[in-house]
matplotlib code that plots the C-alpha trace (Angstrom):
import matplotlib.pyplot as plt

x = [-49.6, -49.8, -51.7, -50.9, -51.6, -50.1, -46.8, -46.5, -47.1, -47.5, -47.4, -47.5, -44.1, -40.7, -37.6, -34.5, -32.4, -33.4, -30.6, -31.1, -32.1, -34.6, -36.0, -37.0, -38.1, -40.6, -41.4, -42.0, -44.4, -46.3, -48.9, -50.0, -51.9, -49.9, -49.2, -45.2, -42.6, -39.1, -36.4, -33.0, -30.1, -29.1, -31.4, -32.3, -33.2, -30.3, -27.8, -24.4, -24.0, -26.6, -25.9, -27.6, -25.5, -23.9, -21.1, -23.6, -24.8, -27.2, -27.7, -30.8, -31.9, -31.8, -34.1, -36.7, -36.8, -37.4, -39.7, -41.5, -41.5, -42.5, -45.6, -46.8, -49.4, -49.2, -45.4, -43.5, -40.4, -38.7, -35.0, -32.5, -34.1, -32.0, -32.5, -31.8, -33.1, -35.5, -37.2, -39.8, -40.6, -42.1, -41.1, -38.2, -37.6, -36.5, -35.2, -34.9, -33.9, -37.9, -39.0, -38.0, -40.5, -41.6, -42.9, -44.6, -44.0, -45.8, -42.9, -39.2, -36.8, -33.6, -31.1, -28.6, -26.0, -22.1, -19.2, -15.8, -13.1, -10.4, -7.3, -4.2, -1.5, 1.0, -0.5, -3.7, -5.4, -4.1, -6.7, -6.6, -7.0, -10.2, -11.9, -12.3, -15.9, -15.8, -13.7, -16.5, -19.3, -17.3, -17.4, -20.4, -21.8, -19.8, -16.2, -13.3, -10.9, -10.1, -6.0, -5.3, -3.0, -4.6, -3.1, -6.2, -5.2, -6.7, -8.7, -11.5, -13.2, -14.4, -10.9, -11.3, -14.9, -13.4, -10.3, -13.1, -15.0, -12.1, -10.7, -14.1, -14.4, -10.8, -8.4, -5.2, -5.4, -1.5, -1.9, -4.7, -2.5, -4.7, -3.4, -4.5, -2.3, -2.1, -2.8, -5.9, -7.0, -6.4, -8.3, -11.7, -11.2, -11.5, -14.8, -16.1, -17.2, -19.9, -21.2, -21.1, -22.6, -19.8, -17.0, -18.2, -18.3, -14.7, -13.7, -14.8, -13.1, -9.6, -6.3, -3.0, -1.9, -3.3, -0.5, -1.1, 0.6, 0.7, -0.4, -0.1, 3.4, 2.3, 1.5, 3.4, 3.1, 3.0, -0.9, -2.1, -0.8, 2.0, 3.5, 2.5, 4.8, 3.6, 4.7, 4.5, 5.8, 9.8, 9.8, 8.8, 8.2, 7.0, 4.6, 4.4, 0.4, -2.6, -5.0, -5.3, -8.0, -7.8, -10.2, -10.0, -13.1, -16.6, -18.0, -22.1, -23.8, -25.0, -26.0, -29.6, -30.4, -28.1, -29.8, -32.8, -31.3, -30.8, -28.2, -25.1, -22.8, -20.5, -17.1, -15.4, -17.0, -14.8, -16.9, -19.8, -23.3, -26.8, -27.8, -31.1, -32.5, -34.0, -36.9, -34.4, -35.5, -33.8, -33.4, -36.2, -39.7, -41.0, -37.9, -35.6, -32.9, -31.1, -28.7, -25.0, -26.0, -26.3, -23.2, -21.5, -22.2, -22.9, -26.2, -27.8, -27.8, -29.3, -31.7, -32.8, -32.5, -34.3, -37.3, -37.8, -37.6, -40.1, -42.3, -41.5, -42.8, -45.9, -46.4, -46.3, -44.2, -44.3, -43.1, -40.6, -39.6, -39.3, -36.4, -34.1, -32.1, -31.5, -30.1, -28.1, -26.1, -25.3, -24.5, -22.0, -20.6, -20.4, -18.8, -15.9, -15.4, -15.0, -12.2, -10.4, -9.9, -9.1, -7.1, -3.1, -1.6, 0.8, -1.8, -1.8, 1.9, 0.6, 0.3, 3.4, 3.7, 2.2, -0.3, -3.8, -6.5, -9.4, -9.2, -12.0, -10.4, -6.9, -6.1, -2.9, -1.9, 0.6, -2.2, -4.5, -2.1, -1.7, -5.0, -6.9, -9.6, -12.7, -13.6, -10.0, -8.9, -12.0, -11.0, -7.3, -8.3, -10.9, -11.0, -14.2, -15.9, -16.0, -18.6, -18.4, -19.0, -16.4, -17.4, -14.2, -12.0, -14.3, -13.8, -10.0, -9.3, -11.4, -8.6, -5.4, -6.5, -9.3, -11.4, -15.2, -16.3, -17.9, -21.8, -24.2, -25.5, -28.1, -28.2, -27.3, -26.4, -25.8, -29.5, -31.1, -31.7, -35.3, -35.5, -33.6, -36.1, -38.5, -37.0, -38.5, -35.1, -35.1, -38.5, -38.9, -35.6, -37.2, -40.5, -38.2, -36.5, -39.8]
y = [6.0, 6.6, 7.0, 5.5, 7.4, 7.1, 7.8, 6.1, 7.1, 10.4, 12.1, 15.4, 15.4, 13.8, 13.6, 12.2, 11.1, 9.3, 10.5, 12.8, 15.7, 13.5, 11.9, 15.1, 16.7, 13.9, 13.7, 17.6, 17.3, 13.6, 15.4, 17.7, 14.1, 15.1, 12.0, 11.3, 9.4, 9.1, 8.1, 6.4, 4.4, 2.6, -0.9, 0.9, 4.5, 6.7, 8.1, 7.2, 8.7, 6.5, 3.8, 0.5, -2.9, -5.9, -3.9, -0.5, 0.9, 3.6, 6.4, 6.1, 9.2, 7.7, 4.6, 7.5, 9.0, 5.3, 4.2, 7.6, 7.4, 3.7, 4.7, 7.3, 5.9, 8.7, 8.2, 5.4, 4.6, 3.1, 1.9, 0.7, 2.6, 5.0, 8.2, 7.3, 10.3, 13.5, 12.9, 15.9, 18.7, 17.5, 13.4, 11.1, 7.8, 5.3, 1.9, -0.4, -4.1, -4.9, -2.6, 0.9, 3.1, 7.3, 9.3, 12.2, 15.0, 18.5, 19.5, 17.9, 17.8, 17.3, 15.4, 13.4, 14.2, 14.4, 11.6, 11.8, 13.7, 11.2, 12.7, 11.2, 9.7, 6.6, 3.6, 4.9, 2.4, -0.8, -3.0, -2.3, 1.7, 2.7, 6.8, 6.9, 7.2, 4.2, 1.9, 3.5, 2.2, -1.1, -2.2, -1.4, -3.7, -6.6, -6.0, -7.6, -5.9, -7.6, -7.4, -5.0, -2.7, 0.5, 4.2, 7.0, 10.2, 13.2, 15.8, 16.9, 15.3, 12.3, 10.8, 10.4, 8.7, 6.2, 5.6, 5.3, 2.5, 0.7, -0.1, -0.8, -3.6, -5.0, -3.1, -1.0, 2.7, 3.4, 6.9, 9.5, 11.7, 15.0, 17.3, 20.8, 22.5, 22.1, 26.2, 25.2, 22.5, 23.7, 26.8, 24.5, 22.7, 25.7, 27.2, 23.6, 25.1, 27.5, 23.2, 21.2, 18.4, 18.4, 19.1, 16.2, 14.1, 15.1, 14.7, 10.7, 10.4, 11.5, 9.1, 9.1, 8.3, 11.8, 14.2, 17.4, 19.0, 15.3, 13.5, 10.6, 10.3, 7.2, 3.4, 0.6, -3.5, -5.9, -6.8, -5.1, -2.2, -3.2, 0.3, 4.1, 7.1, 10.0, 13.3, 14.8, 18.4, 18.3, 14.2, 11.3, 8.3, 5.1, 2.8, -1.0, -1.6, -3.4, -0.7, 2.9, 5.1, 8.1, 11.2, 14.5, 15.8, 15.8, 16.6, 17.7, 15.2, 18.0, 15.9, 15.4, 19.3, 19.7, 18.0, 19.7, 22.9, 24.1, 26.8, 26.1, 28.0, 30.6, 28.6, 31.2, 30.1, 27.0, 23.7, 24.4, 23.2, 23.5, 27.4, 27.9, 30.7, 31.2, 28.8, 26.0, 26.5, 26.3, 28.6, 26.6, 26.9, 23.9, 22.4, 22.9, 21.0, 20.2, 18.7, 18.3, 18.5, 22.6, 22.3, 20.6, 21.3, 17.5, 15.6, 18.3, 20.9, 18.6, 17.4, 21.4, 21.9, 18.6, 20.4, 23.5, 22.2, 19.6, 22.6, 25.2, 22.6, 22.4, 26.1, 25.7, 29.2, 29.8, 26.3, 27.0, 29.6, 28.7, 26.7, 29.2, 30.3, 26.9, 26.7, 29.8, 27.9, 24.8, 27.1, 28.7, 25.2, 24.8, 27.9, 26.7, 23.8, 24.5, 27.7, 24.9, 22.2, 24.2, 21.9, 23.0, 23.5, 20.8, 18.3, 19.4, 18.0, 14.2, 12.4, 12.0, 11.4, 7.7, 8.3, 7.4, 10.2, 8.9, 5.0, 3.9, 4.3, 4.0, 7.7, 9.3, 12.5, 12.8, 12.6, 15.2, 17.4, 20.1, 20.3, 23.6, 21.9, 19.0, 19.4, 19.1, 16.1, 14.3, 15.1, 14.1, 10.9, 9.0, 10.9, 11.1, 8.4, 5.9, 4.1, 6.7, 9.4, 11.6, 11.7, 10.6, 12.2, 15.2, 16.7, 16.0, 17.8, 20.3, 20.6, 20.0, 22.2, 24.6, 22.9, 23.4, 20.2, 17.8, 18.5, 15.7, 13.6, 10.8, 7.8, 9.4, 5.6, 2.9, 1.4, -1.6, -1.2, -1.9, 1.1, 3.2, 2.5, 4.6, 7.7, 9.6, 10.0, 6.4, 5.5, 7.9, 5.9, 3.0, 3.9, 5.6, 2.0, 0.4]
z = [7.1, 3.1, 0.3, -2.8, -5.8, -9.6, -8.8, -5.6, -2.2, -0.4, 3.0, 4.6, 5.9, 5.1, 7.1, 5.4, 8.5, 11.7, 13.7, 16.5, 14.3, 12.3, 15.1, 17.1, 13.5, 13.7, 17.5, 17.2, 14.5, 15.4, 18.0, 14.9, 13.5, 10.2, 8.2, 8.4, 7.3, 8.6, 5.7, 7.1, 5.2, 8.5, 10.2, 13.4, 14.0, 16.0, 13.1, 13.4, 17.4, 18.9, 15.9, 17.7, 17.4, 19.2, 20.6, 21.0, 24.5, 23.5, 25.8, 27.8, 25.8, 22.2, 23.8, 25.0, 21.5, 19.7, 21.6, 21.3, 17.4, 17.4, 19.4, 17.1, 14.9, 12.3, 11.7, 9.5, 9.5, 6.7, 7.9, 5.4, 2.7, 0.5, -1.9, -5.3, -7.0, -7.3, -10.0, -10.0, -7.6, -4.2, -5.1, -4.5, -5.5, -2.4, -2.8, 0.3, 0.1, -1.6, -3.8, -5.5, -5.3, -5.1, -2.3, -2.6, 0.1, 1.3, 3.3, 3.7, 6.7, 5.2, 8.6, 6.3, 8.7, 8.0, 6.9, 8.1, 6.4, 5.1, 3.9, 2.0, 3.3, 2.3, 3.8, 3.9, 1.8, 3.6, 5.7, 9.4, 8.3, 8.5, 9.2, 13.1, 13.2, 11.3, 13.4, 16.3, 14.2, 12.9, 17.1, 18.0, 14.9, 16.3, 15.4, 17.5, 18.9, 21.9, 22.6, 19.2, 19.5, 18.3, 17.8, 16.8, 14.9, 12.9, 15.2, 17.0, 20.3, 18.3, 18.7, 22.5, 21.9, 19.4, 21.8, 24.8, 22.6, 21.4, 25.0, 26.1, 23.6, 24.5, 22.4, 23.9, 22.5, 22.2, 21.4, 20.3, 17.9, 18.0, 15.2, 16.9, 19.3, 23.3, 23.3, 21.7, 23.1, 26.4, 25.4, 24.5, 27.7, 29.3, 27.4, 28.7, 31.6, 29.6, 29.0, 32.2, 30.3, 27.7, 30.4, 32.4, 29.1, 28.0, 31.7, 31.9, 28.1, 29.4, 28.0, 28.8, 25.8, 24.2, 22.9, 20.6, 17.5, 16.2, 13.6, 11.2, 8.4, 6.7, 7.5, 6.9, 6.9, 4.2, 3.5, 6.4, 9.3, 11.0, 12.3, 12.4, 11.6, 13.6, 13.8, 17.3, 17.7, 16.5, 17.2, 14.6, 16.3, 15.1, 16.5, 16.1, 16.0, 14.6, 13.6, 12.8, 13.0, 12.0, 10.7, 10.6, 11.3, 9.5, 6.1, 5.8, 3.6, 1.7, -1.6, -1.2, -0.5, -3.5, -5.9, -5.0, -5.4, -1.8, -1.2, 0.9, 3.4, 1.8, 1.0, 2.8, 6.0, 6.0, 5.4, 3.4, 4.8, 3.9, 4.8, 6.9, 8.1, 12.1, 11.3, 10.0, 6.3, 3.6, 0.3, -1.4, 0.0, 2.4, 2.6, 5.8, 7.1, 10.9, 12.4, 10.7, 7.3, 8.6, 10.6, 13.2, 17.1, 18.8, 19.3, 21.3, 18.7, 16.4, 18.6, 18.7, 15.5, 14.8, 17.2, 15.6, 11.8, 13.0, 14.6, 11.6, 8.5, 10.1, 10.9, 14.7, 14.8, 18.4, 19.7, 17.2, 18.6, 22.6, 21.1, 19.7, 22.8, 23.5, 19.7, 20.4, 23.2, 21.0, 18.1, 20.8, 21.2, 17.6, 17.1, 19.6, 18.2, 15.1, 16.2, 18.2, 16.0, 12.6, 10.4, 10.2, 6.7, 7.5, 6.5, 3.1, 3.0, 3.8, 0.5, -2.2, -5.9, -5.7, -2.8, -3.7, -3.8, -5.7, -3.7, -6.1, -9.1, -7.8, -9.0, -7.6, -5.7, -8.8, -11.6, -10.3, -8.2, -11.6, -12.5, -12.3, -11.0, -10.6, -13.9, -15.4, -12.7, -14.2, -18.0, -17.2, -15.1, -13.5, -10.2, -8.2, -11.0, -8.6, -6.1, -3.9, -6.6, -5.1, -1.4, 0.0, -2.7, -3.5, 0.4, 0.5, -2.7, -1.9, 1.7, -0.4, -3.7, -2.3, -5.5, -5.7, -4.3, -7.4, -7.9, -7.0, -9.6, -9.9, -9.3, -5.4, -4.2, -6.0, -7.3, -8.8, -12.5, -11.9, -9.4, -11.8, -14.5, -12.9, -13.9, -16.4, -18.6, -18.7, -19.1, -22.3, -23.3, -23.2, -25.2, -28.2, -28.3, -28.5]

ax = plt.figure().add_subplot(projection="3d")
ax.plot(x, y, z, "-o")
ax.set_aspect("equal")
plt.show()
């Protein structure tokens, strides 16, 4: 499926991201006979929606779409494997559990998806809180729940999903706080019908326990959650309980494309994404990028997406092509969603004077709260200098202060030294020492 050469191996095309962006990128562009690889930090191919498990029941559609890949002879897949660096134009260097090692590429699909948006709050960082995506993920790779009391907050139709999982593992969902107002969310339900598919989805997701114009105070309990504060409309309320979940909405991983020097998303168009044009491509030439790394619109816009950046790398214009009107009607989706769910300002009121920002270097509200900006929070404290490199705390800045969010550096993920040796930096290092 490779070729070795000096520098490592090579192939025709690379997609970064098995979800189901990357896997239709690949399954568009297998019957071509081009040599391809598929790139994913997770076990199993699926991306976080269709991530596989103990607790998982993938959709009979993600199933279709592995077995597919699996049964293409000119496509690897390399699963748990990460990307440390870009070291030169046209290479990366990978690392999986083995080896580190650099790949060579003609033309790039860039699928690394989105993360949740986490936002401040008192309590935030005690066990039993987690992002709500991540408690979703956390059951479906074999996390009891069975009989915890459960209350999901933040926004956008993820928190219905999560709610939907937990009580199907065991768990009673006291209440799904949903920040955005009952105008509005009555107002999506009824653009639902322009979806069938999504109103039927939203339909069998229905809780009682959903209320609008709410969302979380704080958390308390000693050494782990013990109650919720929630404000809902003119009413606090608290909430004896076992678990939070809360997120409020999603973040494109936009790091990779980044580093490479791909252009983003004017900021004034709300979150910032990777920018592509009608083929999927992005500002630098034979790299282009899908799914929610561009935006967010569901699985079926990124399995569209996935399609015609799959079809477009490989110069197959016209298939390319029979696929945008489809796109059109996901990006109409997409367009809704994003209208409906709009974060309030009162969420920029969540975290006081002690409240942790920076989690990974135990940085507070307090310590970065006057500073003019990244650069300054990072001069003035350790903020965004942690493991996460200022994922987490990078996006909730950028919602509380309207900062730039930080630029990516290398390593991209934490890395072996003897994978980060292979840069050139450090390997002209290491001859000057000799």
């Amino acid at each position: 499926m490779t070729a070795t050469t000096e520098s490592g191996e090579s192939c025709d095309l690379l997609v970064i991201g098995a979800g189901p962006a990357g896997m239709a990128a690949a399954l568009a562009a297998a019957p071509s006979g081009a040599r391809i690889v598929v790139i994913d930090d997770n076990p199993a191919p699926g991306g976080q929606i269709w991530r596989d498990g103990p607790g998982a029941q993938l959709p009979v559609a993600a199933r279709r779409m592995r077995d597919a890949l699996a049964a293409c002879s000119n496509v690897r897949l390399c699963s748990a494997t990460r990307v440390v660096a870009a070291p030169a134009p046209g290479t990366l260097l990978l690392e999986d559990a083995e080896r580190g090692w650099h790949l060579q590429w003609n033309k790039l699909v860039l699928c690394t998806g989105a993360r949740e948006l986490l936002l401040p709050f008192p309590g935030w960082t005690l066990p039993g809180v987690t992002g709500a995506g991540g408690l979703q993920a956390l059951i479906k790779s074999g996390l009891p729940v069975a009989g915890e009391r459960i209350v999901v907050a933040g926004s956008g139709p993820l928190l219905l999903a999560v709610a939907a999982t937990a009580r199907h593992a065991g768990a009673q969902v006291l209440r799904i706080a949903e920040q955005t107002s009952a105008a509005a969310l009555a107002g999506f339900a009824a653009q639902l019908l322009r979806w069938p598919g999504k109103a039927a989805q939203a339909l069998s997701l229905l809780h009682p326990g959903l209320c609008t114009s709410a969302h979380v105070l704080a958390v308390h309990g000693q050494g782990r959650v013990e109650s919720v504060q929630l404000q809902q409309g003119a009413r606090r309320l608290d909430l004896a309980c076992d678990r939070l979940a809360c997120g409020f909405g999603l973040v494109p991983n936009t790091q990779l494309g980044q580093l490479l020097g791909c252009d983003l998303t004017p900021a004034a168009e709300g979150v910032q994404a990777l920018r592509v044009d009608a083929w999927q491509a992005t500002s630098l030439p034979n790299v282009y990028a899908a799914g929610e790394c561009t935006g967010f619109g569901g699985s079926e816009r990124a399995l569209v997406q996935g399609a015609i950046a799959g079809h477009a790398a490989l110069g197959q214009r016209d298939a390319a092509q029979q696929r945008w009107k489809e796109r059109e009607r996901w990006d109409g989706f997409a367009r809704q969603l994003a209208h409906s769910f709009a974060l309030g300002p009162q969420l920029k009121t969540l975290a006081q004077a002690d409240t942790l920002v920076c989690r990974c270097e135990d940085v507070s509200y307090a310590a970065v709260a006057g500073c003019a900006g990244w650069r300054d929070a990072k001069l003035h404290s350790r903020c965004g200098m942690g493991a996460c490199q200022g994922r987490v705390c990078g996006a909730a800045t950028q919602f509380l202060f309207d900062w730039t969010s930080p630029a990516p550096r290398i390593p991209l993920t934490p890395a072996r030294l003897g994978t980060l040796a292979a840069l050139p930096g450090v390997q002209e290092a290491s001859h000057e020492r000799m």
